[in-house]
Each structure stands twice: as structure tokens, then as C-alpha cells.
C-alpha positions as CSV (number, residue, x, y, z in Angstrom):
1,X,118.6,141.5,154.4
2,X,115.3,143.8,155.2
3,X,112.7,142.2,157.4
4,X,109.3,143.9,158.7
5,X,109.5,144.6,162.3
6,X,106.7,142.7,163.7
7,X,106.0,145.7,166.3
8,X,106.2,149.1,164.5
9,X,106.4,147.7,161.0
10,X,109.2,149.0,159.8
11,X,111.8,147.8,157.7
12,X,114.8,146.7,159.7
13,X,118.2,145.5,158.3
14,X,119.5,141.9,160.0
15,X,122.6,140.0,159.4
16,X,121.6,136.6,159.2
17,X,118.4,134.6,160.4
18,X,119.4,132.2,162.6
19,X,122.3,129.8,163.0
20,X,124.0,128.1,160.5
21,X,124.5,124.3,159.7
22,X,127.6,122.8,160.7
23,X,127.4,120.1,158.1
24,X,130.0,117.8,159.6
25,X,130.7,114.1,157.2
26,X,130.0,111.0,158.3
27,X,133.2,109.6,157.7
28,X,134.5,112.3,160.4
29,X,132.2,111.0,162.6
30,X,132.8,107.5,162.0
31,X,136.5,107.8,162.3
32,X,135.7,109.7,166.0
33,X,133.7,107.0,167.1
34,X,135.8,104.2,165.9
35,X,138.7,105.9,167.8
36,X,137.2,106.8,171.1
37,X,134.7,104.2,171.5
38,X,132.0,106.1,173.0
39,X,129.4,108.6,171.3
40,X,129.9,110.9,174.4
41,X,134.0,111.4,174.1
42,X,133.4,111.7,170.3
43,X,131.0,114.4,170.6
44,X,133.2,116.4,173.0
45,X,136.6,115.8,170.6
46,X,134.2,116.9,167.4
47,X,132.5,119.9,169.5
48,X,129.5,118.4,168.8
49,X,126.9,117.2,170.8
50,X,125.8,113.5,170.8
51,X,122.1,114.0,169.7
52,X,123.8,115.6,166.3
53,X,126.4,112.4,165.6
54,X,122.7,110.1,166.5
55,X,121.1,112.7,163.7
56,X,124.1,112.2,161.0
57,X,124.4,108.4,161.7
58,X,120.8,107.9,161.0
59,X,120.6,110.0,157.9
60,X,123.0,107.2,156.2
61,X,121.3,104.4,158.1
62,X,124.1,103.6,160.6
63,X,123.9,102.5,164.1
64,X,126.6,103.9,166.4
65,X,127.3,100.5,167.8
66,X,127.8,99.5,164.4
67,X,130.3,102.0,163.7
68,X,132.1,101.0,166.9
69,X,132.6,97.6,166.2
70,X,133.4,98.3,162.5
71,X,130.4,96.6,161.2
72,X,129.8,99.2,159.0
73,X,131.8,99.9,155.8
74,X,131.2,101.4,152.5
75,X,132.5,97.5,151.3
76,X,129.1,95.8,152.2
77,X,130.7,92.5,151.0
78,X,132.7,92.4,154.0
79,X,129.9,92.1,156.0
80,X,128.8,88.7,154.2
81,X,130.1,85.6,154.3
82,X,129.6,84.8,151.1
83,X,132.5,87.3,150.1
84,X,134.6,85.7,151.6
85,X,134.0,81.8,150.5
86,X,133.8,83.0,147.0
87,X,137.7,84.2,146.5
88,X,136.9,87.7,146.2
């Protein structure tokens, strides 16, 4: 790709402008969390920091606590009782 060099204004040939996404899934993160138990440990085994796993678990509108304690599931009648006294 040709940029303009912002000092002599010439074109100059670059590989790449900046760093790339790393686009890790939620489940991934989920499943780190729900085995470790800590958004620190997870972010270390995922190589990933914990601000990032905050970022993708607010994107979908999850809590890591949540996650932890297996709250959250893509079944959201598991999470009322209703489900259960109905005989589903």
C-alpha cells in the first residue's frame, strides 16, 4: 500500500497500518472463565489481557461474574423458573 509521507511528501510503500484484530469468540472466553474462575488467570491462559475479555463480554451483554457462576447460557429458560415448573 502507497502512503504520502507526511515530511517530504513522497510516496512511500508500507506493509500494513497498524495491528490487527485478534477477534477471539465468546464462547472461548466463556469456557476460560468458567474453568479458571478468575478474569485474570483467563486472560493469561488466552494471551489476552483482561480489559479485552471485559470488552468481548460486554459486546454480547454478559457479566464475567455471570459467566463464572454459569448464569449465563445461550438456553435463557434455564435461567427462569418458570421452565422448570412447566415440564419442559
Amino acid at each position: 500500500m502507497l502512503v504520502q509521507c507526511p515530511h517530504c511528501g513522497k510516496p512511500v510503500r508500507v506493509n500494513g497500518l497498524g495491528r490487527k484484530a485478534f477477534n477471539m469468540p465468546v464462547t472461548k472466553v466463556c469456557d476460560a472463565l468458567r474453568i479458571h474462575r478468575s478474569v485474570l488467570v483467563a486472560a493469561n491462559k488466552l494471551g489476552c489481557s483482561r480489559a479485552y475479555i471485559y470488552k468481548i463480554l460486554k459486546a454480547d451483554g454478559l457479566t464475567p461474574a455471570a459467566v463464572i457462576k454459569g448464569l449465563a447460557t445461550k438456553d435463557t429458560r434455564l435461567l427462569h423458573k418458570e421452565a422448570v415448573s412447566d415440564g419442559r
